[in-house]
N, C-alpha and C positions, 0 to 999 in steps of 0.2 A: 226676368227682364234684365239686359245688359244699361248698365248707365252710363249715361252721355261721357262721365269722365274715364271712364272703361276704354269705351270708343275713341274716344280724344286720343288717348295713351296710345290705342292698335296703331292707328294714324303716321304716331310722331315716330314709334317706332320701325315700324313699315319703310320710313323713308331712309332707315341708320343699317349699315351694313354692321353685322353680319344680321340682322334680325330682317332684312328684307329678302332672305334667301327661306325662311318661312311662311306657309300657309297660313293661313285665317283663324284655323283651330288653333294652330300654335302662340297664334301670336296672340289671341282673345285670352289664354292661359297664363301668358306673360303678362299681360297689363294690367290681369285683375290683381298682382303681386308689385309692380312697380310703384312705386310715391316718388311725387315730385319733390323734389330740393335746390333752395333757391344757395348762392354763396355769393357774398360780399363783394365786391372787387376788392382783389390781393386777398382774399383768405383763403387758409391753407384749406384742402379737401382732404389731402392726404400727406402727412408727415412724412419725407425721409426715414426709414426703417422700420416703419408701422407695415404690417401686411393689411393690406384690404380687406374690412369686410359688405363692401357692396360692389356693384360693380356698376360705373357710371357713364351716360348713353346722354350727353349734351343736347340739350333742345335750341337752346340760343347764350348765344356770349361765347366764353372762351375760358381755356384751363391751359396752363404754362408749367413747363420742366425748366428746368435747370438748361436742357439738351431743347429748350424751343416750345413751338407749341405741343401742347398734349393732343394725343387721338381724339376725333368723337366720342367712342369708349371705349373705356379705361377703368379698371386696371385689372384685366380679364386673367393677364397670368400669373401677375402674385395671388391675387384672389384663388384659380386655380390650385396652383404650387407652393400654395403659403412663401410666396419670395418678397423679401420687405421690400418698399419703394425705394430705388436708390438716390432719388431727389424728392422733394418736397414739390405737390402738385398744388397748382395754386390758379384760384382764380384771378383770369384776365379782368382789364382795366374795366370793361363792361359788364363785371360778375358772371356768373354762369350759371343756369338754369338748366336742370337736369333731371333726366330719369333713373332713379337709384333701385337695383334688385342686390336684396340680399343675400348673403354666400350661400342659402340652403338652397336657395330658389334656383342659383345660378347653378347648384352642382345638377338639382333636376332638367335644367334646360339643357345641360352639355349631355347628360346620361339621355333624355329622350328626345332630342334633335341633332341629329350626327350632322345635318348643315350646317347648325350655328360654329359648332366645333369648327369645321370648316372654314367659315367664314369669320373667324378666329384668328386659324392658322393664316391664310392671303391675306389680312389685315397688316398682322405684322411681318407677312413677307413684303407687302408692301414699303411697309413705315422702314425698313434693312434697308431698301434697294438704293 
């Protein structure tokens, strides 16, 4: 049996690009690996020079660079490319509330869902433009 907090997660994530460019199976795969994390207002998530090891998918509140607001999620290609954060990612005045997958999980979501990857890549073509 899938549990209510299973389902809650399919949900939140469903609504977050790039995770709403997969199916049901995919996504039921993803949430039984995701955990929620709450962050402070103004506390750091992620250090300046630290490489990522999770990758984070905001449910509500807000996460700030240096360079302005942060993505929904973050921080797909250091995480990726092992590339350190070149700012300090920090939660917004209303803290942030998030869905955190860790780097294993994240390298099987890009290796068995070539969409996510995708919707990856237009994210931060987006965030360039």
């Amino acid at each position: 049996m899938i549990g209510a907090g299973v389902v809650r997660t399919l949900f939140a994530l469903r609504a977050l690009e790039p995770f709403s460019r997969l199916d049901d199976a995919e996504l039921l795969l993803i949430a039984d690996h995701a955990r929620l994390r709450s962050y402070p207002a103004g506390g750091v998530i992620l250090p300046a020079g630290q490489v990522a090891d999770v990758l984070v998918a905001r449910l509500s509140g807000g996460a700030r660079t240096g360079a302005g607001a942060a993505p929904p999620v973050f921080d797909a290609a250091g995480l990726l490319f092992g590339l350190a954060a070149a700012r300090d990612y920090v939660a917004g005045p209303e803290g942030l509330e998030a869905l955190v997958i860790a780097k294993p999980h994240v390298f099987t979501i890009a290796r068995e869902c070539p969409e996510f990857v995708l919707g990856l890549r237009d994210m931060a073509g987006k965030a360039g433009a």
